[in-house]
N, C-alpha and C positions, 0 to 999 in steps of 0.2 A: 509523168502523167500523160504525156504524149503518147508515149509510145504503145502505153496501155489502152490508152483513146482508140488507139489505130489498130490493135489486135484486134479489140473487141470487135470494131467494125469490119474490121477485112472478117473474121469469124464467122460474122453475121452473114455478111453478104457470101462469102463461099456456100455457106448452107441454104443458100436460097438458090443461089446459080445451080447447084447441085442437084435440085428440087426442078430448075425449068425445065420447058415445053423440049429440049433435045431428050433430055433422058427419059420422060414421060409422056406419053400421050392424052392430051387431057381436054375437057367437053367443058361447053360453056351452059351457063346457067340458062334455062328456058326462055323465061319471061318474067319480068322482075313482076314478086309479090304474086307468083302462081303457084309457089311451091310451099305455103306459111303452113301448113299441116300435114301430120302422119298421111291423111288420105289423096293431098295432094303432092306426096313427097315424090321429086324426080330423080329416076333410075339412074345408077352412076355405071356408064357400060365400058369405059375406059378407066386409066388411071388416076383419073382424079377429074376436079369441078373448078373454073373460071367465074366466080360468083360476085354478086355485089348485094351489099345490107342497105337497109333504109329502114330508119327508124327505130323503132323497138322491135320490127318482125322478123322472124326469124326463119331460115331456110330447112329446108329437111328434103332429104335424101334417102335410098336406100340402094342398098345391093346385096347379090347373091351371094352367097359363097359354095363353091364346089372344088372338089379334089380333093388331095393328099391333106393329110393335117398340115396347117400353114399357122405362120405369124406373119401378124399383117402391123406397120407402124403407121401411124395415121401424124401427116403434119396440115398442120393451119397455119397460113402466113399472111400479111397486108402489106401494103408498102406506106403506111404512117401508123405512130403510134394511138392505138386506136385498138385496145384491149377487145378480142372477143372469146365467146366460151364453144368450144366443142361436146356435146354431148353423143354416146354410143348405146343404143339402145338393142334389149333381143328383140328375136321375132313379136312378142307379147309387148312391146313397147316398155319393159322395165329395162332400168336404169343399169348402163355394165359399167361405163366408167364416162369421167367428167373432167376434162383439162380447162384452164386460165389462162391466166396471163403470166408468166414466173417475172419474181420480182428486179432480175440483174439487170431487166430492160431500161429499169428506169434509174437503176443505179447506171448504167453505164452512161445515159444520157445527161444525170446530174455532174458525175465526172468530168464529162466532156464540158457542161457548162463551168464548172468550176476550174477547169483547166485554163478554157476561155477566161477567165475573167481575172485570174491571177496574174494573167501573162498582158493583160492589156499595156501596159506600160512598158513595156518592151517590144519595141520598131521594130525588131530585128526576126519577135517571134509572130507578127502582127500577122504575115502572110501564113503561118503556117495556123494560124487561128483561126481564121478565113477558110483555109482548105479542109479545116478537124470540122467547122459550121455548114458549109457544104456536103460534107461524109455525114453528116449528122442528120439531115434531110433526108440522106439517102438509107437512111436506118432499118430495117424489118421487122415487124412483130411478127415471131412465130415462135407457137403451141406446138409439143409434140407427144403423144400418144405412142409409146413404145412394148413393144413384144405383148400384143395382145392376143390369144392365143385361139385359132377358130380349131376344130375338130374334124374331119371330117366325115361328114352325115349322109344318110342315103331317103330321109325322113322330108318334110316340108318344113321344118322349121330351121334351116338356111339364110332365113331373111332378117337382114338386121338394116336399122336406123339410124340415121348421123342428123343434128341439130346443130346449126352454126346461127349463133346469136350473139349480139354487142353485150356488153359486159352495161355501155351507160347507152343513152340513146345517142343516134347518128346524125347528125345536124345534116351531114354531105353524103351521098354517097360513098360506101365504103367498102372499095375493091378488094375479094381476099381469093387466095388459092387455096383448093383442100386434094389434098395426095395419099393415094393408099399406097402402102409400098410392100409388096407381097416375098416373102423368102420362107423354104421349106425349114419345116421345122425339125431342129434338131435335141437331141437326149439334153445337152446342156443349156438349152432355153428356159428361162424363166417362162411362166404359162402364166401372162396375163388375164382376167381380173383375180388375183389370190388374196385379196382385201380383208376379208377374214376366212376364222378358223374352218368354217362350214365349205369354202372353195379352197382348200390349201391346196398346196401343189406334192404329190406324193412322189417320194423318195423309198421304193422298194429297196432294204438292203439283204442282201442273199451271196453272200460270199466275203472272207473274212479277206485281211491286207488288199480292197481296194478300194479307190478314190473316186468319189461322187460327186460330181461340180454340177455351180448351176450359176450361170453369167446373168444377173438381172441389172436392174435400174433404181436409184436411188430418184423416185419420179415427182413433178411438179402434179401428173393427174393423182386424184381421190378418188376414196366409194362413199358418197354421199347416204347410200346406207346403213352406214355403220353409225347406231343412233348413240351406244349406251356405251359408257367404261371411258376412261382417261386415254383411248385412242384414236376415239372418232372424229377427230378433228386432225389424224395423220395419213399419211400416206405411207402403209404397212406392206409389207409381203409376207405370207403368210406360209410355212412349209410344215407337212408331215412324213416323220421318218416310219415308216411303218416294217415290220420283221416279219415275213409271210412264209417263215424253213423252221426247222425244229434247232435251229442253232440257238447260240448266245452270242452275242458280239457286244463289245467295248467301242463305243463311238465318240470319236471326237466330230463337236461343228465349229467349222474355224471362217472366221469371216475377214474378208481381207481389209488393210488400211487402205482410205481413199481422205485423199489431200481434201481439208476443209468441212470434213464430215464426223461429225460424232456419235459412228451407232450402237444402236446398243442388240442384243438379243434376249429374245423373252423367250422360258423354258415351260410350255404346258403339260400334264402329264395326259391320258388318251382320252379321257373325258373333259379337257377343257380347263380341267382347274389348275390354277398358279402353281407353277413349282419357284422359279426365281429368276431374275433377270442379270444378267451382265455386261455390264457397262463399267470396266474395271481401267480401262486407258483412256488417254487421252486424243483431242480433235487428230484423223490422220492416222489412227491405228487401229489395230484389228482388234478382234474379241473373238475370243475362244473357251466352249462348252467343252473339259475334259471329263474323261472318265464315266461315260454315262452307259449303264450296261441296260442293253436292250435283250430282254428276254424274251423265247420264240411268241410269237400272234401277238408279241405287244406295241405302241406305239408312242411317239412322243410329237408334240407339237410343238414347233418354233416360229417366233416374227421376227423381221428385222425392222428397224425404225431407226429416222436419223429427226435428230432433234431440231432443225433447221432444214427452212422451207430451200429444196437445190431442183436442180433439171435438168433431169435423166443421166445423171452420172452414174459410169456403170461400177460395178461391182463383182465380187465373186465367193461365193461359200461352196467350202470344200467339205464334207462329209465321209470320213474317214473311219473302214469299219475294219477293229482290228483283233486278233485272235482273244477269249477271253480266258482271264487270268481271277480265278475267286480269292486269291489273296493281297489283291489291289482292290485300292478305297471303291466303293460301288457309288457312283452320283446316280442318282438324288438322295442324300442321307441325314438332311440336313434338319430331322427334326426326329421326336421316339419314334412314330409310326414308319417311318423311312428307316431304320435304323441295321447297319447288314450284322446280320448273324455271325458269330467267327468263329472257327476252331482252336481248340488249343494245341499248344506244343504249336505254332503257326507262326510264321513269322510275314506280319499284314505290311503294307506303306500305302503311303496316304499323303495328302496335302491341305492344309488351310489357304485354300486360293484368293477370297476374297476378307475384309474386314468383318464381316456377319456369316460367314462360312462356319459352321458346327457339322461335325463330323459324327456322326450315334453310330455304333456299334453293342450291339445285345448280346449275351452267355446266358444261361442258364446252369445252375447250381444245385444238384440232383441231393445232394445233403452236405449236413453243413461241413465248411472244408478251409483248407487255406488257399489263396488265389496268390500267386509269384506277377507282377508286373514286370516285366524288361521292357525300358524303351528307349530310342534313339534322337533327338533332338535334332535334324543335322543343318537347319538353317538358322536358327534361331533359338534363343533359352526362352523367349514371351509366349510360350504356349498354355494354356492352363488346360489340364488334366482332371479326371475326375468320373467319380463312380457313384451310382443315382441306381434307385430301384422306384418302380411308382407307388409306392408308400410311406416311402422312407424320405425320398428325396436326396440331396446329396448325402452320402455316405462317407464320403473321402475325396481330399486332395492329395496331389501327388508335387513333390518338390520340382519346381522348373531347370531343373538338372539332368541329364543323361543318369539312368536310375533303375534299382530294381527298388521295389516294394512288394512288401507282404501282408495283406489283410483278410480276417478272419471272416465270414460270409454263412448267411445260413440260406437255407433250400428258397430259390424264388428265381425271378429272373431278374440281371442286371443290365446298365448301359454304363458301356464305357466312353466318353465326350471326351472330344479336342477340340479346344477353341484358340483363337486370337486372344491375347492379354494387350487388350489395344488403350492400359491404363501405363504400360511399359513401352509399346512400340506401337504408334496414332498412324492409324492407315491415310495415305496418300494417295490419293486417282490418281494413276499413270506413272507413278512411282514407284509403290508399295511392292513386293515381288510373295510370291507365294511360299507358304512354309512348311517345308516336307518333315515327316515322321515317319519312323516302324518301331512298332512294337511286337511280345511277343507277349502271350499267356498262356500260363501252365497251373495245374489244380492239381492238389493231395486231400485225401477223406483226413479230415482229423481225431475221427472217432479207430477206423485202423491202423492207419501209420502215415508212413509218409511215401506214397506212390502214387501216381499217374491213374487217378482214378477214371476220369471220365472225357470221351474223346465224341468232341459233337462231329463224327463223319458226315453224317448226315445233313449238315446244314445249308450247302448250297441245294441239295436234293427239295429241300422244307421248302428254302426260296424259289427255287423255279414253280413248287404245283403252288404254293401260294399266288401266285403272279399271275401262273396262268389260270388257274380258278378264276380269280379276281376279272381278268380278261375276258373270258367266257362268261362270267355272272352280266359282263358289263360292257358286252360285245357292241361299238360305237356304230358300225353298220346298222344293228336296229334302232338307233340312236333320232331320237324329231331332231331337226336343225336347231329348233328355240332353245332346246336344253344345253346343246352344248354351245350356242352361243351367249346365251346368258352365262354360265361358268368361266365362258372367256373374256368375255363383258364384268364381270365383277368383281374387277382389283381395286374399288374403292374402298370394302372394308376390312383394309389394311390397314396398319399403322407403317411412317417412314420410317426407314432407319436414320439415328442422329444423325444431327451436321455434322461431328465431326468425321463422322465413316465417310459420306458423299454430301456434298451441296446438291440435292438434287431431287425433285419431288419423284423421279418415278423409283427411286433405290427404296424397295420395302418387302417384309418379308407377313407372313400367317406364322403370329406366337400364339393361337388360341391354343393351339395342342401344348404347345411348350408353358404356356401357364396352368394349364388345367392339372399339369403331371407335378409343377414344383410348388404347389402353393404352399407347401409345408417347409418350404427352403428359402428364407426369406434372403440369407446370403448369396446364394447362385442366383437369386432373380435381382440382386443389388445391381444398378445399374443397365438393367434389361428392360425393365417393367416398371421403371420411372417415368412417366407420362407427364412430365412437368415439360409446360413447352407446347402441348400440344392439344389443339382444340377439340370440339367434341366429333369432329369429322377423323379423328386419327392423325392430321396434317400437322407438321410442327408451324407455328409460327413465326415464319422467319423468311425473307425477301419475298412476303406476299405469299407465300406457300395456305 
């Protein structure tokens, strides 16, 4: 416990040493309680501000920005604990972002008391208890505001606002320092405020096998903007992958582990609406988005979010864009409307990545015929298999066995489904491993004989103009902000996925499509669309959920 008493603090205090008047050049506050408004706000013409609080009033600031496109980090510091709030305001005096107090300050201070007090009966450690209460005096509070991201502009609205005010009121005067800290910006900066989906930060990909990084911060600041949806009370980052070439590319997002953090990645599709979230390991590991094929002018949107309030630990998501392949699983497929089209005589592979992971694949059946299944199990026998048309509903199971099957089909179109058999093999967070598949399919007319009637060539040709029609019907640039942020804002009417898949209120999926299509299959919805458990918000009841 000592010894972590003493990190902490030597920690603190390097980052504040780090911060003085050698490496900064920095101006002192005017006149106390001359600066409590936007209109009497004083110009910060150096590197930072020498300030003191009194009371509930609060300081305000402003400075220019000009040059190059920059990132500026913003730190606030005191020399007693004595919480206060940094606010960043645009030219327009709206809100760009908002930092606290993070909460380790006062774990580390509890520690140290607790160390203290354990050890009091012991003479020997008595002096060194004395000098951890001494360091403890000498403690700093500081706020920091990272990789915020200015532009640069040739216009008048350059002008932005900084607000430094006590969190409680200030009995004493209360001395604090505030430091801009300017470095050029580079391709792999996070571009602070990306809070939501309306500022995300864009990711052009335009060339196949390479790699797209972007180093941000798992941050203590917020956008107090963000009113609506089960994220507004986090501190998100928000990215769009957008495809602006006539290519196709296969895109993995891979976010890295970081010790004591559990994040997750949310999948939007270009209008904002939920596709699925992944959050499949455990505290300290990564998460990763395979297989997601981006087709030309279209676009996907991602956040990242760590479930636990940390400060500014950094991070990094790699965006990997790689040659595309139409006989590998296409993500996002995980419902009929999504569902990829396949050829026959084709030999496809695929994975059930996650517990709730459903795989749809579509044919069409030009008359009636016999269909050949072959398929290859190769991680696991718990997969269940199965062929569904939307009238019919399920059609057929297939044996959980490495297997051909042959069933009889008449003119319509079909879906072929792979899912998890999680009544045989109960998914694990951070254990569970994902479970690859190929199969192939092959079709004979049974009315002339027995040959190789019909060969959908055409089906990825179908899926690219459907896509891009769709894209074009739905072009996000003439897009209000409202609409696509309410679509991004409305993941509460969802339902969870069971506990036993995940403990965890944000794990849920949109079954409206997938019930609308099986109402006729009360077997395939067994276990899907049991709603026992769960209140009329969608939420199961269970640890408060």
């Amino acid at each position: 416990m000592k010894k972590i008493s003493f990190i902490i603090i030597t920690v603190l205090l390097m980052i504040l040493s780090s911060c003085g008047s050698s490496k900064y050049k920095l101006e002192k506050k005017v006149d106390n309680n001359s600066n409590n408004t936007f209109e009497t706000a004083q110009k910060i013409n150096k590197d930072g501000i020498i300030g003191k609080l009194n009371g509930d009033n609060a300081d305000y600031y402003y400075f220019e920005f000009t040059g190059e496109s920059s990132i500026v980090d913003f730190y606030v510091s005191n020399s007693t604990y004595s919480p206060v709030i940094m606010t960043l305001y645009d030219n327009n005096k709206n809100v760009i972002k908002v930092i606290s107090e993070p909460d380790y300050i006062d774990d580390a201070n509890n520690m140290i008391a607790e160390n203290n007090t354990n050890d009091m009966n012991d003479s020997a450690s008595n002096e060194n208890n004395q000098n951890n209460q001494n360091s403890q005096n000498m403690i700093y509070s500081e706020q920091t505001m990272k990789n915020i991201y200015f532009e640069s502009s040739l216009n008048n609205e350059n002008k932005y606002y900084i607000s430094i005010a006590p969190k409680d009121t200030v009995k004493e005067n209360l001395d604090y320092t505030l430091i801009l800290q300017k470095r050029d910006y580079k391709e792999s900066d996070e571009k602070e405020p990306n809070d939501k989906i309306s500022s995300a930060q864009i990711i052009d990909v335009n060339s196949e096998n390479r790699l797209y990084t972007i180093d941000g911060y798992y941050s203590q600041s917020y956008n107090p903007t963000l009113k609506t949806g089960d994220l507004k009370n986090m501190e998100i980052d928000s990215f769009k992958i957008t495809n602006s070439s006539f290519n196709t590319y296969s895109i993995s997002i891979e976010l890295s582990g970081v010790p004591a953090i559990d994040a997750s990645i949310r999948l939007y599709d270009q209008n904002g609406n939920w596709i699925t979230v992944k959050d499949i390991n455990n505290t300290g590991d990564g998460e990763t988005v395979d297989k997601l094929i981006l087709y030309p002018y279209m676009s996907y949107y991602f956040i990242l979010s760590a479930t636990n309030a940390v400060d500014n630990i950094p991070y990094r998501v790699s965006i990997i864009a790689k040659p595309f392949d139409k006989y590998i699983e296409h993500e996002p497929n995980n419902k009929y409307s999504e569902a990829q089209t396949i050829e026959f005589n084709q030999t496809y592979k695929g994975a059930i990545d996650y517990s709730y992971d459903r795989d749809y694949y579509s044919f069409s059946i030009p008359i009636r015929s016999s269909v050949k299944l072959s398929y290859f199990l190769i991680d696991s026998q718990a997969i269940n298999i199965s062929i569904s048309n939307d009238y019919l509903g399920k059609i057929a199971s297939m044996p959980q066995t490495d297997d051909e099957q042959i069933i009889s089909l008449d003119q319509g179109r079909y879906y072929l489904i792979f899912e998890r058999d999680l009544t045989k093999e109960k998914w694990q967070k951070g254990i569970s491993k994902a479970r690859n598949y190929e199969f192939n399919m092959s079709i004979s007319n049974e009315i002339s004989g027995n040959y190789d009637f019909y060969n959908d060539n055409n089906a990825y040709e179908t899926d690219y103009y459907n896509y891009s029609n769709n894209y074009l019907n739905n072009n996000n640039d003439y897009m209000q902000e409202e609409e696509l942020e309410s679509n991004f804002n409305n993941t509460n009417n969802v339902i969870i996925i069971r506990p036993e898949d995940y403990n965890s209120d944000y794990y849920y999926y949109n079954n409206e499509e997938y019930t609308n299509n099986t109402d006729n299959n009360n077997d395939y919805n067994n276990g899907y669309n049991d709603n026992s458990g769960y209140n009329n918000d969608g939420y199961y009841n269970n640890n408060g959920y």
